[in-house]
Structures are given as structure tokens and as C-alpha cells.
C-alpha positions as CSV (number, residue, x, y, z in Angstrom):
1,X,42.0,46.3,-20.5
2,X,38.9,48.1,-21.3
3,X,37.9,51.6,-22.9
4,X,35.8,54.2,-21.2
5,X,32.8,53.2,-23.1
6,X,33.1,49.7,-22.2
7,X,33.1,50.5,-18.9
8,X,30.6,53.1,-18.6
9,X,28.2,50.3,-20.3
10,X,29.4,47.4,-17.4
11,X,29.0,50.0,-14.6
12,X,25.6,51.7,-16.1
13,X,27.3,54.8,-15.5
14,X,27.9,57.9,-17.9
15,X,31.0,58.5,-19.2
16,X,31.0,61.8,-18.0
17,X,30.9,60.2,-14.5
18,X,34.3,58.1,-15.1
19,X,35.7,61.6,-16.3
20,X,35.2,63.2,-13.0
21,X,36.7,60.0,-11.1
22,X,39.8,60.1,-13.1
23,X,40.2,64.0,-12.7
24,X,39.5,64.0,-9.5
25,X,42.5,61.7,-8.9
26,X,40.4,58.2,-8.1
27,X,42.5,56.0,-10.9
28,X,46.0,57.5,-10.1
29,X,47.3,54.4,-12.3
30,X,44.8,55.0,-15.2
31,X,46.5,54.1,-18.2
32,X,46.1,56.0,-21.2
33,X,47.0,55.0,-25.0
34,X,46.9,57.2,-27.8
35,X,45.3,59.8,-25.2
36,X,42.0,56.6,-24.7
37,X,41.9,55.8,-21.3
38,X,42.3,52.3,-20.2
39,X,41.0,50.5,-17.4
40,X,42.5,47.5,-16.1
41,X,41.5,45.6,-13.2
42,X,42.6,47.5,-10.6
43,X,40.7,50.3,-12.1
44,X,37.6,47.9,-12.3
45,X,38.1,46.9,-8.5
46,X,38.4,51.0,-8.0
47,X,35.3,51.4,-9.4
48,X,33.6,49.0,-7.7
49,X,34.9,50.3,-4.1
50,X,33.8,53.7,-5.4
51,X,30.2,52.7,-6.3
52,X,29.6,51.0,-3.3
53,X,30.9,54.2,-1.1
54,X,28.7,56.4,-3.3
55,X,25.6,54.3,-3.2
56,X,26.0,54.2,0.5
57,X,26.0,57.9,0.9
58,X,29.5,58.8,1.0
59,X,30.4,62.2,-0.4
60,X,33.4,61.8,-3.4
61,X,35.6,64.4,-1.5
62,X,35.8,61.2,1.0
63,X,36.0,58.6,-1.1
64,X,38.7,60.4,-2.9
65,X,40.7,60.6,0.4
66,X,39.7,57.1,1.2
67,X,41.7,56.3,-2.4
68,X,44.6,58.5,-1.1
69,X,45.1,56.6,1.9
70,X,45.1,53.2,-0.2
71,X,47.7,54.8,-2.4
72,X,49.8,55.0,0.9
73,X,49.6,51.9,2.2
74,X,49.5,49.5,4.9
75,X,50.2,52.3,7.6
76,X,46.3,53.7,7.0
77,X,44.5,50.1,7.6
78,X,43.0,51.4,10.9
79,X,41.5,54.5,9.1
80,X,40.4,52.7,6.0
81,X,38.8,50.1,8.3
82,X,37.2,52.9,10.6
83,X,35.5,54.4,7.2
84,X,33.9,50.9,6.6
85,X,33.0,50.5,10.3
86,X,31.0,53.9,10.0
87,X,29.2,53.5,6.1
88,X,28.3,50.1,7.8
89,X,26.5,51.7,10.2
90,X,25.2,54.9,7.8
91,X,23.7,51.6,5.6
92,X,22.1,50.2,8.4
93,X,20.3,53.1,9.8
94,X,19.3,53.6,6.1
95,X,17.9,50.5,6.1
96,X,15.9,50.7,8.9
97,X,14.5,53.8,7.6
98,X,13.7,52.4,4.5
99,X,12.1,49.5,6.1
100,X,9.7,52.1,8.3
101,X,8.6,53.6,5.2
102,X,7.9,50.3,3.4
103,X,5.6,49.5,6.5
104,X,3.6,52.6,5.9
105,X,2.9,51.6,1.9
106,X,2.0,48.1,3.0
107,X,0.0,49.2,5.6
108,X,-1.6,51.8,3.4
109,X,-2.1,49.7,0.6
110,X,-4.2,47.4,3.0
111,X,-6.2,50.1,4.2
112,X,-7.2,51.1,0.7
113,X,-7.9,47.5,-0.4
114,X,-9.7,47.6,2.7
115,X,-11.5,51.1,2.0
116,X,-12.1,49.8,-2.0
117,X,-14.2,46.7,-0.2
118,X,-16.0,48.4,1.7
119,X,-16.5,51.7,0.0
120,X,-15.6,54.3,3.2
121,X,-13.0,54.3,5.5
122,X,-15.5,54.3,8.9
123,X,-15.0,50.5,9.3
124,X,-11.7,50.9,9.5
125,X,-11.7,54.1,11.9
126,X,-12.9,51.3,14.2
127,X,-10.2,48.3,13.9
128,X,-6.7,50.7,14.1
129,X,-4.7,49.6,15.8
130,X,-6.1,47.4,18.0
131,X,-8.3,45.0,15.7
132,X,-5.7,45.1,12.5
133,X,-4.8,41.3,11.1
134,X,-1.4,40.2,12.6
135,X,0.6,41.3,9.8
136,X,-0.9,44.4,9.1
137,X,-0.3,45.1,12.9
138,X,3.1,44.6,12.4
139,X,3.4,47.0,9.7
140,X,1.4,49.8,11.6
141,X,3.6,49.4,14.7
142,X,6.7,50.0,12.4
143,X,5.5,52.9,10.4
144,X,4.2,54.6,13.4
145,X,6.5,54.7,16.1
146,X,5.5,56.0,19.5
């Protein structure tokens, strides 16, 4: 068993965070002693579930219904499965997104090393897209879809 603090320190979260989770009903087992809460490993697991949700873009008024249909069981596999099946593919277009925009900073960065060499940007004017180094092409096509 572990305290809030202890918790809040493993998860790098603020205790005013596990607060919220437990009012809002997503450690329905919490254990409390002495009125200190107590987390145990299904609370730890909980978390866990709960971070990944959030950090994938779910909103808590979800998760906390995604809690409420663990709380009742195998009956609600399909719908918890379903949830997964659709943050799955929330993540990935995420990802791609991300990826585009990592394109346009390498690209960029190459055109400014490029631009600090030469000291303009007319040389380059001349070689986008067409003439760019295979890599750098690579990042163009990706940050500027047609």
C-alpha cells in the first residue's frame, strides 16, 4: 500500500490530481486509514489505465465511464474493447500529425543551416522541391501535403 504522496511522486502527478480521480469516483475501492488514502495495486493498475487514456486524449467524463463499466464486469468487454479500438486510432492519427510537423522542423532547420552557409535564401529559392538532398525531400513531401 502506498500514500497519496508516494504516489503522486511515482506517477509525477499532483496530489491535487489523485484528489479529483478519487472524487470523481475512479478508485471506487480506495482504501482509506485514519482518513489517508491508500493505494494498492489495483489502484496503481487504475492509474496507469487512467494516464494512458488521458495522455491519449480522452476526456475524464469518459474515462470515468470507462471505470464504471469495469466495475460491472464481464458483460461490458465489447464496449471497453470498442473504447481501445477508437483511442487506438485517435493515437495514431495523432501520430501522424505529429510526424508532419516534425518534417517541417527538420526540413526548416536544413533550410536555415542551408541559408546560414550561404548567407540568403536565393540559392535555395532555386533547389525546392525538385533539387532538395533525398532526405530533406522526404521531409518536404511530408510537411507539405498536396
Amino acid at each position: 500500500m502506498k500514500t497519496i504522496g508516494q504516489i503522486a511522486e511515482l506517477f509525477d502527478l499532483p496530489i491535487s490530481t489523485l484528489r479529483y480521480y478519487d472524487k470523481e469516483g475512479l478508485f471506487p475501492d480506495l482504501q482509506r486509514k485514519a482518513g489517508i488514502r491508500h493505494f494498492g495495486q489495483s489502484e496503481i493498475e487504475a492509474l496507469r489505465v487512467i494516464e494512458c487514456l488521458k495522455k491519449s486524449g480522452m476526456e475524464i467524463k469518459d474515462i470515468k465511464r470507462f471505470m464504471e463499466w469495469c466495475k460491472l464486469g464481464s458483460q461490458t468487454y465489447p464496449q471497453r474493447k470498442a473504447l481501445f479500438d477508437q483511442q487506438e486510432i485517435a493515437v495514431k492519427t495523432e501520430i501522424d500529425r505529429l510526424e508532419q510537423a516534425l518534417a517541417m522542423i527538420k526540413f526548416k532547420q536544413w533550410y536555415y543551416e542551408q541559408a546560414l552557409c550561404d548567407g540568403h535564401e536565393e540559392r535555395l529559392a532555386t533547389v525546392i522541391p525538385q533539387d532538395l538532398p533525398a532526405e530533406i525531400k522526404s521531409y518536404y513531401a511530408l510537411s507539405h501535403p498536396e
